[in-house]
Backbone as CSV, one residue per row, in Angstrom:
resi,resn,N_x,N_y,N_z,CA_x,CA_y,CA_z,C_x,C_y,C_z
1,UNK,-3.349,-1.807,-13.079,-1.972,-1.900,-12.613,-1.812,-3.191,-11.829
2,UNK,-0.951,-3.937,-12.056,-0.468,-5.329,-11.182,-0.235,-4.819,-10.180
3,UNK,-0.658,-5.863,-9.145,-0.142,-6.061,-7.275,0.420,-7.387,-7.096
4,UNK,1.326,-7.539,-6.498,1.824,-8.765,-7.008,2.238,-9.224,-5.606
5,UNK,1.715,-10.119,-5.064,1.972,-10.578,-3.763,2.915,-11.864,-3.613
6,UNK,3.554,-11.633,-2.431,4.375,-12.947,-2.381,4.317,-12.850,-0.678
7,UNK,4.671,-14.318,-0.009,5.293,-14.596,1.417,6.690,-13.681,1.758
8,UNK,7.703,-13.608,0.295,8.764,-13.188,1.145,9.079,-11.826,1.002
9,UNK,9.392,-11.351,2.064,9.893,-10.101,2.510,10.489,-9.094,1.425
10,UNK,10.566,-8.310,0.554,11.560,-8.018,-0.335,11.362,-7.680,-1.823
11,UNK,10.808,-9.096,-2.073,10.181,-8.978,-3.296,9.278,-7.980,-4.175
12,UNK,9.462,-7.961,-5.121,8.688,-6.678,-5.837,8.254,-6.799,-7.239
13,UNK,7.209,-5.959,-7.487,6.627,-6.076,-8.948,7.104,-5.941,-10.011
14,UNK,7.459,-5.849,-11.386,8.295,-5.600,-12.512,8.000,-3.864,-12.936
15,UNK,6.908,-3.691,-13.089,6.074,-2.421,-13.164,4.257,-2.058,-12.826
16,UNK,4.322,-1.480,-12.343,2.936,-0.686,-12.102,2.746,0.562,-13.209
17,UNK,1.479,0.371,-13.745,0.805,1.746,-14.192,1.467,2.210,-15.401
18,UNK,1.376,3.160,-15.779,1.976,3.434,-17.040,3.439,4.013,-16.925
19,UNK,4.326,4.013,-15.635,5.094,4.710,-15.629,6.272,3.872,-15.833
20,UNK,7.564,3.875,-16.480,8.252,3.047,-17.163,9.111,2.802,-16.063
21,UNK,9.595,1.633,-15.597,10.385,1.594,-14.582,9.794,1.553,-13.261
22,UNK,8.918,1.778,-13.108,8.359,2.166,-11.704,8.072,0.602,-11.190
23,UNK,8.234,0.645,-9.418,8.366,-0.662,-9.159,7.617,-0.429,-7.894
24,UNK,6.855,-1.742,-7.639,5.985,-1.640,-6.657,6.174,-2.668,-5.531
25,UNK,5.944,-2.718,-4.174,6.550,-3.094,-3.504,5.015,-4.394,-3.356
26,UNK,5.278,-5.096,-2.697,4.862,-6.807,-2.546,3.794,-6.393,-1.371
27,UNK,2.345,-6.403,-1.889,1.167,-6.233,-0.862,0.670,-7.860,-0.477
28,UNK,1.334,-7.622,1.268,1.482,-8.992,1.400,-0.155,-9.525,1.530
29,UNK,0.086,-10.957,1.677,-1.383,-11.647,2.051,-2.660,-11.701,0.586
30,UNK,-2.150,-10.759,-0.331,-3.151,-10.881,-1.405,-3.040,-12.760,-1.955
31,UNK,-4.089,-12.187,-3.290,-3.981,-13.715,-4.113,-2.774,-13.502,-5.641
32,UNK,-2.530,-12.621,-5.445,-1.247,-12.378,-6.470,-2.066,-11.911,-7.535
33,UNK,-3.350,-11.648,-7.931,-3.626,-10.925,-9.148,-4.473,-9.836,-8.602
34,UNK,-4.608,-8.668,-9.379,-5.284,-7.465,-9.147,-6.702,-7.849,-9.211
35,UNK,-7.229,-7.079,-8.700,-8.987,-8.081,-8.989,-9.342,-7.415,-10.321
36,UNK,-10.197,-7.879,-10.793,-10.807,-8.030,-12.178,-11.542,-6.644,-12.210
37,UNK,-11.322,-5.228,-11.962,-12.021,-3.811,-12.272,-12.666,-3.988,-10.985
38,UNK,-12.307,-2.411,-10.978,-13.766,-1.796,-9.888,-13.155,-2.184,-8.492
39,UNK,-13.918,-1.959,-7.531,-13.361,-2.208,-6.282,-13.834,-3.469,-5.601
40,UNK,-13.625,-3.716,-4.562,-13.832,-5.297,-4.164,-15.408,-5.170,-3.541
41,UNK,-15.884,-6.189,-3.419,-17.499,-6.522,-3.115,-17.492,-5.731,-1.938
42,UNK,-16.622,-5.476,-0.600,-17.417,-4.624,-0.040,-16.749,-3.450,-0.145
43,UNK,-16.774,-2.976,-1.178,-16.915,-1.550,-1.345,-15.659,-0.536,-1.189
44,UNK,-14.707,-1.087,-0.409,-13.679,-0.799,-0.216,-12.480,-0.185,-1.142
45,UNK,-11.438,-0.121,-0.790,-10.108,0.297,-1.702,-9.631,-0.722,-2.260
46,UNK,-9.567,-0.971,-3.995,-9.220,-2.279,-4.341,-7.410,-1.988,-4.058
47,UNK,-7.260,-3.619,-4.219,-5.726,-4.021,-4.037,-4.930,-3.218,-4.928
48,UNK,-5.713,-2.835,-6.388,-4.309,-2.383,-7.243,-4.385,-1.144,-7.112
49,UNK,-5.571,-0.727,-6.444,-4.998,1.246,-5.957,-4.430,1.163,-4.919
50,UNK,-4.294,0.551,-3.965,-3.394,0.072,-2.731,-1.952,0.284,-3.228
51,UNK,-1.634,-0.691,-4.283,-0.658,-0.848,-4.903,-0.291,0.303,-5.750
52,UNK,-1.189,1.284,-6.074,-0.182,2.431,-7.086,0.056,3.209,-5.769
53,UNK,-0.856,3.258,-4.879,0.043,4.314,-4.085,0.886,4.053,-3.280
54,UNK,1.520,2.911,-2.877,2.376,2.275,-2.486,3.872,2.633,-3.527
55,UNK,3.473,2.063,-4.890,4.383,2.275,-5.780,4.899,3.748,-5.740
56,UNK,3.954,4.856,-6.109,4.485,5.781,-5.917,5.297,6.241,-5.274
57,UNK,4.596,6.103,-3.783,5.874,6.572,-2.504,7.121,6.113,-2.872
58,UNK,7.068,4.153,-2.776,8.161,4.271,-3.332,8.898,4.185,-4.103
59,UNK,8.573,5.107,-5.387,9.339,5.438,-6.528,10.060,6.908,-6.471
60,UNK,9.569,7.461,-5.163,9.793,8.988,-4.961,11.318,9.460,-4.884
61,UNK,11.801,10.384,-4.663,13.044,10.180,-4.591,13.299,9.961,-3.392
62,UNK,14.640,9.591,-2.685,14.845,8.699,-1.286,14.238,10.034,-0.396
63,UNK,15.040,10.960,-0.628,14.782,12.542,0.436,13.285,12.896,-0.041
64,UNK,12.622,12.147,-0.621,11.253,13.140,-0.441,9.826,11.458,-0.032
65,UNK,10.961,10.650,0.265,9.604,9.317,0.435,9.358,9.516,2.231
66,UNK,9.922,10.072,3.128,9.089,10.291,4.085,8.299,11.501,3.800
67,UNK,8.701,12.968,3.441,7.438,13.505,3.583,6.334,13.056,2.989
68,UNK,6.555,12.214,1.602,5.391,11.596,1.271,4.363,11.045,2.073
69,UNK,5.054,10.093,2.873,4.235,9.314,4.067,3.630,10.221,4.886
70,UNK,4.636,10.971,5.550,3.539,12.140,6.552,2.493,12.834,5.789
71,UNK,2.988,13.519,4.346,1.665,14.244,3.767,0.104,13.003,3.819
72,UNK,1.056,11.756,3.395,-0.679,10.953,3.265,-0.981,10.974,5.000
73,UNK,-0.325,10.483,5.981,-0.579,10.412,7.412,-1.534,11.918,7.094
74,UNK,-1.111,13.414,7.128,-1.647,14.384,7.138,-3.042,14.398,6.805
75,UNK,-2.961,14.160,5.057,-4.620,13.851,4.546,-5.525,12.346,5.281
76,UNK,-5.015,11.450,5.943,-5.579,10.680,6.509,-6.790,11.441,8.092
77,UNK,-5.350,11.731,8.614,-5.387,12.140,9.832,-6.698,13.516,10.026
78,UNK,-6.361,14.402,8.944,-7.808,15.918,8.636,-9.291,15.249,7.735
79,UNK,-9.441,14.043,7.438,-10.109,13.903,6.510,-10.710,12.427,7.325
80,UNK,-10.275,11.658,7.986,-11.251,10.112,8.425,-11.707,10.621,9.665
81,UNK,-12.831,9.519,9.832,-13.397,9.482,11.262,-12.267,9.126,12.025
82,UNK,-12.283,9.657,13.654,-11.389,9.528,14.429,-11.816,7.910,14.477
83,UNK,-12.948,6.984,14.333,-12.982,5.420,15.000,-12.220,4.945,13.658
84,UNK,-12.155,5.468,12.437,-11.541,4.461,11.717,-9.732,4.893,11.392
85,UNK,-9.623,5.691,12.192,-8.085,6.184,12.252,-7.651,5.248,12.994
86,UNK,-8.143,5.094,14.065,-8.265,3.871,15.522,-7.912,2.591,14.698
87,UNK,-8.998,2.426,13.936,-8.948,0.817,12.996,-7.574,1.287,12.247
88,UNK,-7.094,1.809,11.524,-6.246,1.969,10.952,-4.529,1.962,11.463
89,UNK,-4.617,2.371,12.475,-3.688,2.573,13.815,-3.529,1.011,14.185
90,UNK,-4.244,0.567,15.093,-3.882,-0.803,15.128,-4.309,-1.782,14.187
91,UNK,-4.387,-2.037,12.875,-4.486,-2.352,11.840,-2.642,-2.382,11.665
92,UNK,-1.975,-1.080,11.448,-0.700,-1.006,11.146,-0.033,-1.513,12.550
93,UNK,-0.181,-1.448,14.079,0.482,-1.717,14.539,0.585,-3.079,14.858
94,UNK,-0.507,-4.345,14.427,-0.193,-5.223,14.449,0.190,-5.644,13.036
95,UNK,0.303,-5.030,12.309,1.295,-5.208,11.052,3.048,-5.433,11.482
96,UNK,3.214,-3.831,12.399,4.737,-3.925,12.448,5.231,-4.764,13.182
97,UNK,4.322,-5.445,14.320,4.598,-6.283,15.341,5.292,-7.311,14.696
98,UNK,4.224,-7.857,13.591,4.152,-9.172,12.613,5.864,-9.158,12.231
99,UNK,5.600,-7.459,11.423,7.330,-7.857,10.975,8.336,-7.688,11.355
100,UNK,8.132,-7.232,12.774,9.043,-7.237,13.800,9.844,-8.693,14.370
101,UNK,8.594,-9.650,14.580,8.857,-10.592,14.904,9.265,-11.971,13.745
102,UNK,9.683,-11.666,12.477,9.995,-12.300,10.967,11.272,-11.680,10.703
């Protein structure tokens, strides 16, 4: 599935995944292509599964894309170590800062 990165705010993918129409929102800071299979050298969550579940949420319908978010917050929150919830936590809050201040 494409991840398709750009600088500006807004922008978005043509389609993700096999689902027709489905549109994925702009995972900033990448290199604009999905990496080449498999997950990245360290081991991690590659960019284009980043990107389908991104897409998903938001392809959801408008009234059901927050519970989406809380259900993943939910499975995050019962399922990680409390130190990498921490990393994850301010991970996002100097995210919103970023686009707070743009």
């Amino acid at each position: 599935a494409p991840v398709v990165a750009a600088k500006t705010p807004g922008a978005v993918a043509k389609s993700v995944g096999s689902t027709p129409g489905a549109v994925a929102k702009v995972v900033p800071g990448t290199t604009g292509k999905a990496p080449a299979g498999g997950p990245p050298a360290d081991g991690g969550l590659s960019l284009a599964t980043v990107g389908e579940l991104l897409a998903a949420i938001d392809s959801a319908p408008a009234n059901t894309k927050i519970r989406s978010v809380v259900r993943l917050a939910d499975a995050l929150g019962s399922s990680l170590q409390i130190e990498q919830i921490n990393h994850f936590l301010r991970a996002l809050q100097k995210k919103i800062v970023e686009r707070a201040r743009s």
